[in-house]
C-alpha positions as CSV (number, residue, x, y, z in Angstrom):
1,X,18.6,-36.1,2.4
2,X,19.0,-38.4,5.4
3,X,23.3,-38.6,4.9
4,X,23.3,-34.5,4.7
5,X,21.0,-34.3,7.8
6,X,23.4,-37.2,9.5
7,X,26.4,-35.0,8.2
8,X,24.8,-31.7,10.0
9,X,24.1,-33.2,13.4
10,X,27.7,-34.7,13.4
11,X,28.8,-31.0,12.6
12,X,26.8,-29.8,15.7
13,X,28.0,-32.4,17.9
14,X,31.5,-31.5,17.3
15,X,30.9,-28.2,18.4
16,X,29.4,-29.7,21.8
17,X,32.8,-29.7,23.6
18,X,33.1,-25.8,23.1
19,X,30.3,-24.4,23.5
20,X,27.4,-25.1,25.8
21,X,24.4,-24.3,22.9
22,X,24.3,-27.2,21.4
23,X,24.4,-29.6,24.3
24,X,20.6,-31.1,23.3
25,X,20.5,-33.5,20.1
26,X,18.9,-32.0,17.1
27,X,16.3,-34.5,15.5
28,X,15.3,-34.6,11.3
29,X,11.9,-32.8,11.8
30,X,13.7,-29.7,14.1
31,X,16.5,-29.5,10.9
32,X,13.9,-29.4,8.3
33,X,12.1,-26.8,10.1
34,X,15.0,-24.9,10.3
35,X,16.3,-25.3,6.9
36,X,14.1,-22.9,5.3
37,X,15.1,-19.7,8.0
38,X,18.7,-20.6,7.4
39,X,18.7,-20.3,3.4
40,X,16.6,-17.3,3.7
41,X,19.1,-15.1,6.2
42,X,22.2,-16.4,5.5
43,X,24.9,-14.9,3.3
44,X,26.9,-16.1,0.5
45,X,29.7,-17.9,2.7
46,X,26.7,-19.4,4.5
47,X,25.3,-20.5,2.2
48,X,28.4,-22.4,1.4
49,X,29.4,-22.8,4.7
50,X,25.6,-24.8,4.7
51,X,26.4,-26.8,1.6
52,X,29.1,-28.5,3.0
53,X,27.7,-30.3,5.3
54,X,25.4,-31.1,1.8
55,X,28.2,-32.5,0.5
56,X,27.8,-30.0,-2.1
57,X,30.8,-28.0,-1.8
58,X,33.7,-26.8,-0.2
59,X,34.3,-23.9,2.1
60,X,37.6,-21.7,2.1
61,X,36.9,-20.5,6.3
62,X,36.2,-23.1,8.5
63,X,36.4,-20.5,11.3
64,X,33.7,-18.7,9.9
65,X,31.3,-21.7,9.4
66,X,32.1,-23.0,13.3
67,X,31.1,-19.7,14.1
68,X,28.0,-19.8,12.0
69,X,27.0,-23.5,13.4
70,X,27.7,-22.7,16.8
71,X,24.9,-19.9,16.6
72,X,22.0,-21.6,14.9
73,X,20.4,-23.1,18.1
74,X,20.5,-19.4,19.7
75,X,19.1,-18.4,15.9
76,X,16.1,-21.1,16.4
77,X,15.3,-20.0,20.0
78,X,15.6,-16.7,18.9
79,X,13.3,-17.5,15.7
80,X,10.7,-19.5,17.8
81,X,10.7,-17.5,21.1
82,X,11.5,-20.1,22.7
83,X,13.3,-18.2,26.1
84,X,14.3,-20.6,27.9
85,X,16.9,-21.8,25.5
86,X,18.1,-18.8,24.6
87,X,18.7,-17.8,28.7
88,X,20.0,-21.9,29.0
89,X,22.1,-20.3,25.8
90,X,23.1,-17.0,27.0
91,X,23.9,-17.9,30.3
92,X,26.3,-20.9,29.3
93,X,28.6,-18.2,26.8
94,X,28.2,-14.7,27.5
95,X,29.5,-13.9,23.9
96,X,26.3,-15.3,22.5
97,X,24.3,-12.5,23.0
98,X,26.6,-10.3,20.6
99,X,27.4,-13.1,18.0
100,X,26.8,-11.8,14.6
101,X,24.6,-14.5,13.0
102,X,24.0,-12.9,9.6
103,X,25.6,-10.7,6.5
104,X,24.5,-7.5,8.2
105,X,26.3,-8.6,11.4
106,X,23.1,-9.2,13.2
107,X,23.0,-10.3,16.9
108,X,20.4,-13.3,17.7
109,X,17.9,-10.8,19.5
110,X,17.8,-8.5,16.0
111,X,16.5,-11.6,14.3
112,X,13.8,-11.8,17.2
113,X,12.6,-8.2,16.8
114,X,12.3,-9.0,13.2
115,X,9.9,-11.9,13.6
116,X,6.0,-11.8,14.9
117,X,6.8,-13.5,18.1
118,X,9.5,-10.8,19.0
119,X,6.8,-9.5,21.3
120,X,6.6,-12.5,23.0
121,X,10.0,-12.8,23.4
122,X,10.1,-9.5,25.2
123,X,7.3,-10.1,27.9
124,X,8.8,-13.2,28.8
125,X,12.8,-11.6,29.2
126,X,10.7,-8.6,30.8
127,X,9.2,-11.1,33.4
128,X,12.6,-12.7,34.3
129,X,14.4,-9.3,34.2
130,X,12.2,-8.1,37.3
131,X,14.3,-5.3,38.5
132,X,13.2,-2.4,40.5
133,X,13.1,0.3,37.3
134,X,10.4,-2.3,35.5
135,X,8.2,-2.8,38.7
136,X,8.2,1.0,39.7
137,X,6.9,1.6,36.2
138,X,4.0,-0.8,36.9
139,X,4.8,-2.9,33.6
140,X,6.0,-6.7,34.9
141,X,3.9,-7.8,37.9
142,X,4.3,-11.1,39.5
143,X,2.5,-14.1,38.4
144,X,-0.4,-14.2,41.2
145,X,-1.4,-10.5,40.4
146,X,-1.5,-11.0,36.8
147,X,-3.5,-14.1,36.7
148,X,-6.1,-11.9,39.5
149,X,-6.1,-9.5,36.8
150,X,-6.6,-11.7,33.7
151,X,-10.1,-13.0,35.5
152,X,-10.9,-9.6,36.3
153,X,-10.5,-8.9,32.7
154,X,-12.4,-11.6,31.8
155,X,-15.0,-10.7,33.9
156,X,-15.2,-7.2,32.6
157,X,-15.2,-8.4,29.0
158,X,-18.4,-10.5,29.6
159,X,-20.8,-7.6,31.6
160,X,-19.4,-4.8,28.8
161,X,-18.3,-6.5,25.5
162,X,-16.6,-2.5,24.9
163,X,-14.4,-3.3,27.3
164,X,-12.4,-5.8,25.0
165,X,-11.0,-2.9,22.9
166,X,-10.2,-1.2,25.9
167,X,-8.2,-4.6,26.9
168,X,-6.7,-4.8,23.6
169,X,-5.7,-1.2,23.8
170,X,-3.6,-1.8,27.1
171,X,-2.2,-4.9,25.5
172,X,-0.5,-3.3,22.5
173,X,0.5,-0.1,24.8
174,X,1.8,-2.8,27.0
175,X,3.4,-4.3,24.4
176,X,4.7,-1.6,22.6
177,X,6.8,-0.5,26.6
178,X,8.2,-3.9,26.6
179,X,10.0,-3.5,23.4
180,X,11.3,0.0,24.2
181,X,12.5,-1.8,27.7
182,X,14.4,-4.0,25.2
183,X,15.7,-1.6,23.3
184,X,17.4,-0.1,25.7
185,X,18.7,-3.4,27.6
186,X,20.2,-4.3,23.6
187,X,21.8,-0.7,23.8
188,X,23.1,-1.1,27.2
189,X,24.6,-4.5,25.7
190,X,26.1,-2.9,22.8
191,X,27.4,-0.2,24.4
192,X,29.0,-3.0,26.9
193,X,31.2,-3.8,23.9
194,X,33.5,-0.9,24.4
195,X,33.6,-1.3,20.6
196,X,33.6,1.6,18.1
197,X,33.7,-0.9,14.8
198,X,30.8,-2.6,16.0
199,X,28.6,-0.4,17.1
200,X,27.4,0.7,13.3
201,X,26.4,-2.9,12.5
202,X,24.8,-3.6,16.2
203,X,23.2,0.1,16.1
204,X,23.0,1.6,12.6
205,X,20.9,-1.3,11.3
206,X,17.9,-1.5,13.7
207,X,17.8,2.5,13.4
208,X,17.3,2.3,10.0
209,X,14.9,0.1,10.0
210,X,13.1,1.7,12.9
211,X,12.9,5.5,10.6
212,X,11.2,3.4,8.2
213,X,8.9,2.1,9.6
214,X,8.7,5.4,11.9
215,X,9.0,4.2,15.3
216,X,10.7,7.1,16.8
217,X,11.0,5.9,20.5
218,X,13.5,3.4,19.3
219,X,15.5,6.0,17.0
220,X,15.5,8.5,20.0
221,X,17.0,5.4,22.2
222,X,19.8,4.3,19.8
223,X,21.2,7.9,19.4
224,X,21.2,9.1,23.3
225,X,23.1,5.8,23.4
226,X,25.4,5.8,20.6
227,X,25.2,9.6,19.0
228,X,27.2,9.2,16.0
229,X,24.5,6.5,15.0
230,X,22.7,9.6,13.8
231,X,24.7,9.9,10.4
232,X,24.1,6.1,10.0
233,X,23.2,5.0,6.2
234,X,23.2,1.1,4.5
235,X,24.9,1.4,1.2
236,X,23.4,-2.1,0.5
237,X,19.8,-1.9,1.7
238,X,17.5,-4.0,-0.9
239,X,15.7,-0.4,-2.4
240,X,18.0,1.0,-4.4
241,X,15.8,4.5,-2.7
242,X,17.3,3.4,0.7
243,X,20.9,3.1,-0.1
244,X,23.1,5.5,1.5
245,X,19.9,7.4,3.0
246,X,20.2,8.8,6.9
247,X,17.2,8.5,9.0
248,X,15.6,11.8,8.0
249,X,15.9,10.8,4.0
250,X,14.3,7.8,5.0
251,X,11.3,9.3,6.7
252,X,10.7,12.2,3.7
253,X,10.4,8.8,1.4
254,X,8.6,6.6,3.7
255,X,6.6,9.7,4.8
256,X,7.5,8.9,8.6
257,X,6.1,11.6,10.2
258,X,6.9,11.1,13.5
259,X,10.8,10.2,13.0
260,X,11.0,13.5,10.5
261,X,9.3,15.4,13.6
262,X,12.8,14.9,15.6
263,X,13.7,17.8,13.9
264,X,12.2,20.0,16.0
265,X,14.3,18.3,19.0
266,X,17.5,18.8,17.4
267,X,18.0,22.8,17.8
268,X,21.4,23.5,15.8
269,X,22.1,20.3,14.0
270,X,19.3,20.0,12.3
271,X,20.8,21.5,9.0
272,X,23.6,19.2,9.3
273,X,21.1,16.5,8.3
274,X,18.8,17.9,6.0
275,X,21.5,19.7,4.1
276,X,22.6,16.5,2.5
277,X,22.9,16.2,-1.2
278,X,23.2,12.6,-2.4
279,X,24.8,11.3,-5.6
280,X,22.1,12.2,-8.2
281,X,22.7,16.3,-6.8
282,X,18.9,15.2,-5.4
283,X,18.3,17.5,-1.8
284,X,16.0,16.7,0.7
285,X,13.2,18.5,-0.8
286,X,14.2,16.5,-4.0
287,X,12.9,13.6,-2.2
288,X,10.0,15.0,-0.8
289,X,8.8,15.4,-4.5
290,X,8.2,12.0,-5.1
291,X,4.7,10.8,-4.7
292,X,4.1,8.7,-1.0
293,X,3.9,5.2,-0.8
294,X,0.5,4.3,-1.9
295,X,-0.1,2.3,1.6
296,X,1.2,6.0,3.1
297,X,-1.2,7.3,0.7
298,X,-4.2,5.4,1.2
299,X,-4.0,6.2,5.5
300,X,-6.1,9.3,4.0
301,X,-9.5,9.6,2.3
302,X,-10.0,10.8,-1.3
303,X,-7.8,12.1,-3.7
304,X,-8.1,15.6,-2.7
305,X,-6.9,15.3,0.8
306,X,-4.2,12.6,-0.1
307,X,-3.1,15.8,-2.5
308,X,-3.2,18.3,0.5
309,X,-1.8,15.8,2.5
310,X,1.6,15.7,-0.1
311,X,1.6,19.4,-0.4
312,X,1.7,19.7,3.3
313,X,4.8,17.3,3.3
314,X,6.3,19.6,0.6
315,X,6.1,22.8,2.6
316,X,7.1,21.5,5.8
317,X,10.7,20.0,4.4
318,X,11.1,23.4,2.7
319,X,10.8,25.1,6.0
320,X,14.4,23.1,7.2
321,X,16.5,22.9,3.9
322,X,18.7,26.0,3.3
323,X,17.5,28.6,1.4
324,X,19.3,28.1,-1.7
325,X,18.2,24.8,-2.0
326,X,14.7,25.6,-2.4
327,X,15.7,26.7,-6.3
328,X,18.2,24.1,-6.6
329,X,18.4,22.4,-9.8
330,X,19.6,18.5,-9.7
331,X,21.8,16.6,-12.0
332,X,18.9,16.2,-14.5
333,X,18.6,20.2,-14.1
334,X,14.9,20.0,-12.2
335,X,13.8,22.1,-9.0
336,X,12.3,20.5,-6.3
337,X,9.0,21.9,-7.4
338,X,9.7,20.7,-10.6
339,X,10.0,17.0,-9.6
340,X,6.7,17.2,-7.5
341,X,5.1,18.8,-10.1
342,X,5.8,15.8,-12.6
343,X,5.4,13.6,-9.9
344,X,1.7,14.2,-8.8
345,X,0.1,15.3,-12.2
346,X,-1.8,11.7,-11.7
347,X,-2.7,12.3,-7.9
348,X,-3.9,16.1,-9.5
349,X,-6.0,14.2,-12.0
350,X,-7.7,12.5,-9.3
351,X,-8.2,15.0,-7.1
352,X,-10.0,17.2,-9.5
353,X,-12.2,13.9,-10.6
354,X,-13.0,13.8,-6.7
355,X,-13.9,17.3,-5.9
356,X,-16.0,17.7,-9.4
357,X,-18.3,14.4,-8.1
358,X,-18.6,16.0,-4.7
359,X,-19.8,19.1,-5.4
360,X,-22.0,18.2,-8.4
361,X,-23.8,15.8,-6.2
362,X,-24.1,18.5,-3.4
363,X,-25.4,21.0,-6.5
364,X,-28.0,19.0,-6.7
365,X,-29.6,18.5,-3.6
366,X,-28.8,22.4,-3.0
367,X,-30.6,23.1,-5.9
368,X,-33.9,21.1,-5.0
369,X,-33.3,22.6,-1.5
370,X,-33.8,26.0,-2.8
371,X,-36.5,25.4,-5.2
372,X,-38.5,23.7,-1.7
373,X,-37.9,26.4,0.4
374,X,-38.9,29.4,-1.8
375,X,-42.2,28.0,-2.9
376,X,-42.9,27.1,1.2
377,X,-41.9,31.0,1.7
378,X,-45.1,32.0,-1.0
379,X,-47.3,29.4,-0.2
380,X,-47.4,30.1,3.3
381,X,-49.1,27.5,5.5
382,X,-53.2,28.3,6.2
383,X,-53.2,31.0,3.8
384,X,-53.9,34.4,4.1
385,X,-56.4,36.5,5.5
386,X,-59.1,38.1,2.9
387,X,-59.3,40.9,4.5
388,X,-55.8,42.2,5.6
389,X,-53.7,39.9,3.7
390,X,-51.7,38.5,6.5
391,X,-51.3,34.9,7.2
392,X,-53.9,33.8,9.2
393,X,-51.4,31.9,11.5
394,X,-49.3,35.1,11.8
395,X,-49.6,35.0,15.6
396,X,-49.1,31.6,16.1
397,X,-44.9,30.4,17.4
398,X,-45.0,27.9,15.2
399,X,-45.6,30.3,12.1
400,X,-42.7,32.8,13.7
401,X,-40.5,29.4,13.8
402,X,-41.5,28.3,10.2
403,X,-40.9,32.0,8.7
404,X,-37.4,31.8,10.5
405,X,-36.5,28.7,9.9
406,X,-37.5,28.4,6.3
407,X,-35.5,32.2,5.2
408,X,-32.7,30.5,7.2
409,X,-32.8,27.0,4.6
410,X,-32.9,29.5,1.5
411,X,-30.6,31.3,2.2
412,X,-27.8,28.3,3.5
413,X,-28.7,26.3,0.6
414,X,-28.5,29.6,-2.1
415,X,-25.1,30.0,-0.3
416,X,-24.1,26.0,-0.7
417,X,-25.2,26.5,-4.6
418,X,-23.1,28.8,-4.9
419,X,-20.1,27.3,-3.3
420,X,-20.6,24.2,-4.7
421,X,-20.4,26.2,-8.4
422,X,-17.1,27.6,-7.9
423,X,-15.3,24.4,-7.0
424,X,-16.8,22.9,-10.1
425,X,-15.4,26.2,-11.9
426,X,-11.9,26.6,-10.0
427,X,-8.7,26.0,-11.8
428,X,-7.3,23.2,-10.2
429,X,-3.7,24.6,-9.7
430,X,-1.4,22.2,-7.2
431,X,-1.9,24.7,-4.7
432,X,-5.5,24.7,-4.4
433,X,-5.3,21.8,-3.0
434,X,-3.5,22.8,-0.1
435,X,-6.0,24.8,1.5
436,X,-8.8,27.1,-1.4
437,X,-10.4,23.8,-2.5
438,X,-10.6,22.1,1.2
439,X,-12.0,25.5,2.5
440,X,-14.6,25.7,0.1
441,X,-15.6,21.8,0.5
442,X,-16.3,21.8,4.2
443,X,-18.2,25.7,4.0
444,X,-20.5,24.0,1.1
445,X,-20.8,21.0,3.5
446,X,-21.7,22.9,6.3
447,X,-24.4,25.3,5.1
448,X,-25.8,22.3,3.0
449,X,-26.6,20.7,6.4
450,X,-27.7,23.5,8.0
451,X,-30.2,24.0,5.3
452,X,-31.5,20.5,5.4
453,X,-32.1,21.0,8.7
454,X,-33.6,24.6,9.1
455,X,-35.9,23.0,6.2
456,X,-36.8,19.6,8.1
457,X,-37.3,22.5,11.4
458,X,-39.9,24.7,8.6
459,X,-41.4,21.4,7.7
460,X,-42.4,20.3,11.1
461,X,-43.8,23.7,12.6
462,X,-46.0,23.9,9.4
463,X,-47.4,20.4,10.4
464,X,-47.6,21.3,14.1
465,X,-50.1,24.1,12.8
466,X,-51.8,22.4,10.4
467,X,-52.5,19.7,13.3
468,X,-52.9,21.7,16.2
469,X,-53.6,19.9,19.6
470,X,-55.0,17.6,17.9
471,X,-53.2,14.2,17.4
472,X,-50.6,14.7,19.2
473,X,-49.2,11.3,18.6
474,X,-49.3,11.6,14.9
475,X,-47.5,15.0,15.9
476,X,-45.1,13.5,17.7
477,X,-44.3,10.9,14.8
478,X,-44.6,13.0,12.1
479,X,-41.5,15.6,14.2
480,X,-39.7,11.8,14.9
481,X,-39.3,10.8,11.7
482,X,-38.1,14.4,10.6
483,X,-35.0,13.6,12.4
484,X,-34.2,10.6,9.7
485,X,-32.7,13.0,6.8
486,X,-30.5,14.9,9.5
487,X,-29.3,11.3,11.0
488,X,-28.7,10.1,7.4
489,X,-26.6,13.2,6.4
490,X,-24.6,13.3,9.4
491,X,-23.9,9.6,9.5
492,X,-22.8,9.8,5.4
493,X,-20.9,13.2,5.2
494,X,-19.7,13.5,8.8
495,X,-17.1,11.5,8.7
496,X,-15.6,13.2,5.6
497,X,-16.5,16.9,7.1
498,X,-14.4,15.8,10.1
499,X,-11.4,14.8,8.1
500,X,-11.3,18.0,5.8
501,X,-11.8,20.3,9.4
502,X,-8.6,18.6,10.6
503,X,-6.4,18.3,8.1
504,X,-7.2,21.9,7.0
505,X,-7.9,23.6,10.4
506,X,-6.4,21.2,12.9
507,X,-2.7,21.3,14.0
508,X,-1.2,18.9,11.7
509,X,0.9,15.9,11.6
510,X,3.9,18.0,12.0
511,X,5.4,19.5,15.3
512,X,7.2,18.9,18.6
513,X,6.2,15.8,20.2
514,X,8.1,16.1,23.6
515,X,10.3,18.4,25.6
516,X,13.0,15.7,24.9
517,X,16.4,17.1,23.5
518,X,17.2,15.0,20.3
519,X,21.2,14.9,19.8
């Protein structure tokens, strides 16, 4: 080990006298630190290119592996954050910023957004880029008002511990500017080039990546800077899914919302990218019948709604593929509908084992509702009077409010029983899903709660007149503690209400998101 690691600095040192990178000595801890990156990023002629300094092997392009050598301590600073080499770097060979370090002809800084500490990277190029675009916009300050603010911060996050989220909030937001500001200062650099041939590797790669992961700033960036970046696919990407797939394919599989939503920006190209048909005769909405990525999957609650969620997927691709595609049979002679019926006969399974628990559990306490409520309504509180038959607390507001209230809880939770019966009956077709089974859910939610609490409200006026005036503190207890079922029920089911009103009622996932024209 020692004679390969003596054989690697003497490599590096012969590269001093070119290029100013490598002026600093390399010692055996910073090498063995490095190691690991290298083997992990490098191609195939690296990797010989590597062993030769081993004493392993030969290599055929000695042009190639000077090339490769001369970029590993902008790789490192790149890798580590560490700026100030990579400015001490940059500014000693301006062709360092655009050296293609790796297989996929990756510059130093693509290796830096890769890694955690990209972040980093950015704020600190932000704060030495200080130029009057950045300060106008608020998001580099100088040193003394940013440490004022930190302790003001600080301050804040001791007297309201909230605040902290709030803090973290502007953090990531901040965070999140920086690397657009990058973005476009790497565009800028690539576009610099003059360079047609290079612009799919420098470009085409971090779009890519960006639709799959469905950052849609950065996609919108790269193609107002380099449009023909647009068509860009990687016949070699790692998922045999991804290969040869344009941003749009990539967002239908990794169920990018927000990068499939450029659609909306494009006016009359968009059927020049949804109208592709790939190898396998498979269309867009081909792809779209595949189930979602399970960590895609799990963003929403129960089987049910994950279900409504791919159904609304389905029918908002079939809205932008031509016509004729929507019947279009593939090489394995299935329709689109065919492939997502095959593919989500599982997720149906599920689904229909999530709404039956649901509403059986909701029968239930409907049914016990009912049953409370119409022996209350015989049994009326105080009796009734001998001689006319009328309740004897007829004229009293609390009797008016417990007659109300109590023909209000029968009737909601009759209703609920009944709702709650049909979804246990329904059919369970695929396109229930999408908005019959949801609908019925969330109106047996609804009057369920309303008749708990019109039957808590019956309760307590029949205990105010029972009581009277008298006691008033047991009154007052006795009406507190009515309020726990309602809390409990609101606390348990509201959350799941809320999801079902949105993603049934609200406006979607899918739509315009700015006024900004996209290609």
């Amino acid at each position: 080990m020692a004679s390969s690691d003596s054989e690697i600095k003497e490599a590096l040192s012969e590269n001093e006298t070119e290029v100013a990178w490598s002026e600093e000595a390399w010692s055996d801890s910073e090498i063995e630190e490095l190691r690991p990156d290298i083997e992990e990023h490098r191609s195939d002629s690296e990797r010989d290119a590597f062993r030769l300094h081993k004493g392993e092997t030969a290599v055929e392009d000695e042009e190639e592996e000077e090339e490769y050598w001369k970029c590993v301590p902008l790789y490192k600073a790149a890798l580590t954050g560490d700026w100030k080499e990579a400015e001490r770097i940059i500014g000693g060979d301006g062709d360092a910023l655009t050296a293609k370090i790796t297989q996929h002809k990756e510059i130093a800084l693509h290796v830096a957004v890769a890694t955690d500490i990209a972040l980093d990277l950015v704020k600190q190029y932000l704060q030495v880029e200080k130029s009057a675009e950045y300060s106008a916009r608020g998001d580099i300050e100088n040193p003394t008002r940013q440490k004022v603010k930190a302790m003001l911060w600080r301050v804040l996050e001791l007297l309201v511990p909230p605040i902290k989220h709030i803090q973290h909030i502007r953090e990531q937001k901040l965070k999140h500017n920086q690397a657009l500001q990058l973005v476009k200062y790497l565009c800028e650099q690539v576009r610099s080039l003059e360079d047609l041939k290079d612009y799919k590797s420098l470009a085409g790669s971090p779009l890519l990546d960006a639709a799959k992961l469905g950052i849609h700033e950065i996609i919108e960036e790269i193609v107002n800077s380099f449009p023909r970046a647009i068509y860009a696919t990687d016949p070699y990407a790692r998922d045999p899914k991804d290969r040869n797939r344009n941003i749009f394919e990539l967002a239908v599989i990794k169920r990018q919302e927000n990068v499939f939503n450029l659609l909306y920006q494009m006016g009359e190209y968009e059927q020049s990218s949804t109208g592709l048909v790939d190898g396998k005769g498979n269309t867009l909405l081909h792809l779209v019948g595949n189930q979602a990525p399970i960590e895609k999957l799990n963003v929403v609650p129960g089987a049910a709604l994950q279900m409504q969620r791919e159904l609304q997927w389905f029918k908002e691709v079939e809205k932008f593929v031509i016509p004729s595609y929507i019947e279009k049979q593939n090489h394995r002679g299935e329709t689109p509908s065919t492939v997502f019926t095959n593919n989500h006969k599982d997720l149906v399974v599920e689904g229909e084992k999530w709404m039956k628990n649901r509403a059986t559990s909701c029968t239930i306490a409907a049914t016990l509702i009912t049953a409370i409520v119409f022996a209350a309504a015989i049994t009326v509180p105080g009796g009734n009077n001998n001689t006319s038959g009328l309740p004897i607390f007829s004229t009293e507001k609390a009797f008016i409010i417990f007659v109300v209230s109590d023909a209000i809880a029968l009737f909601m939770s009759t209703t609920s029983l009944l709702i709650f019966l049909s979804i246990l009956t329904s059919r369970y077709a695929e396109d229930d899903f999408l908005y019959v089974l949801p609908h019925r859910l969330i109106i047996g939610l609804v009057t369920l709660f309303l008749s708990i609490t019109t039957m808590i409200v019956a309760f307590s006026s029949t205990i105010c007149l029972m009581l009277g005036d008298k006691d008033s503190w047991l009154l007052g207890l006795v009406v507190t503690s009515a309020c726990l079922p309602i809390s409990s029920f609101m606390l348990l089911q509201f959350p799941l209400l809320v999801d079902l009103m949105s993603s049934t009622y609200g406006p979607g996932i899918f739509g315009k998101q700015s006024n900004r024209s996209f290609y």
